[in-house]
N, C-alpha and C positions, 0 to 999 in steps of 0.2 A: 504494500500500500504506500503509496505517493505521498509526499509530505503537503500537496495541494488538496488531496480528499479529507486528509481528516481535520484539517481545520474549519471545514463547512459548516456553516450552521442550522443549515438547513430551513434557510429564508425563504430560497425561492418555490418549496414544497407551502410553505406558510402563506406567501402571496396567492399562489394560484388556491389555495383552500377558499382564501376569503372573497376571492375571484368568485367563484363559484356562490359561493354563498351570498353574493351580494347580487348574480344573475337571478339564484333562484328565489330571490325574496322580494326584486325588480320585475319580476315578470311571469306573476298567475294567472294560469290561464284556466279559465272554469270551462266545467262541462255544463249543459242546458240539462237542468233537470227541475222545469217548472212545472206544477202540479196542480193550482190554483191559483186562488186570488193576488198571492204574492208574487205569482209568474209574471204581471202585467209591470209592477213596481219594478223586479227585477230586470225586464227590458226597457225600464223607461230611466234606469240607471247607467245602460251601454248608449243612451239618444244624446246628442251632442248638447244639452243642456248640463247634464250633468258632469260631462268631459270625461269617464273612468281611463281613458286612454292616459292619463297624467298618471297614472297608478301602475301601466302594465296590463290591465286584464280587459282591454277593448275587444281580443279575440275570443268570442265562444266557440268554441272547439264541437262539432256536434261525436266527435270520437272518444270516446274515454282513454284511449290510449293515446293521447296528445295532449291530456288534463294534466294538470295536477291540484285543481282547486275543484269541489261539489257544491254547488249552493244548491240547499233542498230548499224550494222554495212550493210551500202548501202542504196542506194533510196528506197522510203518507196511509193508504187502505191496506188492508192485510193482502190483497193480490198484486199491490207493486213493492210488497217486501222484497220478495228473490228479486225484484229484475233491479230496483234500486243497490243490492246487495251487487248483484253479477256487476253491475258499473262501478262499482264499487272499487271488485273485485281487479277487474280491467288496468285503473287506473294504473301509472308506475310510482312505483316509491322515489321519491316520497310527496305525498299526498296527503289535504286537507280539507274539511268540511267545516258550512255553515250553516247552522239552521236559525233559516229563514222566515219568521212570524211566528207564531203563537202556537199553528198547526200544528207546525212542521216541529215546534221546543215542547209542546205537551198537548199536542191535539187540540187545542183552544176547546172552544164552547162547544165542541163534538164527542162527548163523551160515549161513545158507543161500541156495540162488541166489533165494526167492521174497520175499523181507524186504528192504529198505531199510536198506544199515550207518549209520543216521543220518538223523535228519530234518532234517539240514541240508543235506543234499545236492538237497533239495527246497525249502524256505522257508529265508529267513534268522533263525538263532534270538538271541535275546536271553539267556534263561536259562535255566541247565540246572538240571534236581532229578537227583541219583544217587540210588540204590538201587535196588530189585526187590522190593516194591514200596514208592514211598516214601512218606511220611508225611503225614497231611494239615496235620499243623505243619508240616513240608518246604516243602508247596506254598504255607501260608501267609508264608513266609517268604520262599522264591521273587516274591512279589505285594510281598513289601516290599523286596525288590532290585531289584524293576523298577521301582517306584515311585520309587526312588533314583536310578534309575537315568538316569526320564525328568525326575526334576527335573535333574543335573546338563547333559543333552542337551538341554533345550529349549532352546534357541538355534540349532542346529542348522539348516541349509537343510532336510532331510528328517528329519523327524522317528522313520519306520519305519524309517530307510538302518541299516542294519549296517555302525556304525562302527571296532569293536571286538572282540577276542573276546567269545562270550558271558559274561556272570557264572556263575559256579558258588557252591554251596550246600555251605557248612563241612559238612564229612560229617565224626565222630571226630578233631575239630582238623586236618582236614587239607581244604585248600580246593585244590576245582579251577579250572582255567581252563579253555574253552571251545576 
């Protein structure tokens, strides 16, 4: 061994890390997985009022294997468990979800035997939006707590792993946890 290798200190391994981690925290790209009322919000958040392009995530990808971000956006019925799951499934690691409305965080005002109490009983969620229906500020908001979220996590052996409760979104100064 060369007396130029072992004094490396293995910077340029360090740069290109944070290279990486700074692409994939710049540039989420969600899958379309709108399911109701909060599907409309959630496209009225890619329309150039709202601008999400400043964020990264102007692309909805209609393939899950070109995701790496799920917004479940509406009530989730026990017949789109598997296929919500299989997209899921698809996605590449590492990958993250939001649940989107009230629906999609605990079934809202739908309590019944054909609805899902929560889409976390199915994927693991990252962050929650409240309301009925919520805001497409909300959501953009939501994209910037995730964003936060995966810089403080990248380090992480899994990057998709659900470490945590999910973050919740200050609704009227009062913040939820997950």
């Amino acid at each position: 061994m060369s007396d130029d290798t072992a004094g490396k200190s293995g910077a340029p391994g360090l740069i290109l890390s944070r290279l990486e981690d700074w692409a994939r925290e710049s540039s989420l790209w969600p899958v379309t997985f709108g399911l109701a009322c909060c599907a409309i919000e959630m496209m009225a958040m890619s329309a150039s009022r709202f601008d999400v392009a400043r964020f990264g995530s102007e692309l909805f990808r209609a393939s899950p294997r070109q995701a790496d971000l799920m917004i479940v956006a509406g009530r989730v019925s026990q017949k789109m468990r598997p296929v919500l799951r299989e997209v899921y499934d698809q996605m590449p690691e590492p990958k993250w979800v939001i649940s989107m409305g009230d629906c999609a965080s605990c079934s809202g005002v739908f309590n019944n035997y054909a609805l899902i109490q929560g889409v976390d009983k199915v994927v693991p969620v990252d962050v929650y939006v409240p309301a009925c229906p919520p805001t497409p500020e909300a959501l953009l908001d939501s994209i910037i707590k995730l964003k936060e979220r995966i810089a403080a996590d990248s380090r992480s052996a899994r990057h998709g792993a659900q470490t945590s409760p999910g973050l919740g979104i200050p609704h009227d100064g009062v913040s939820f946890q997950g």
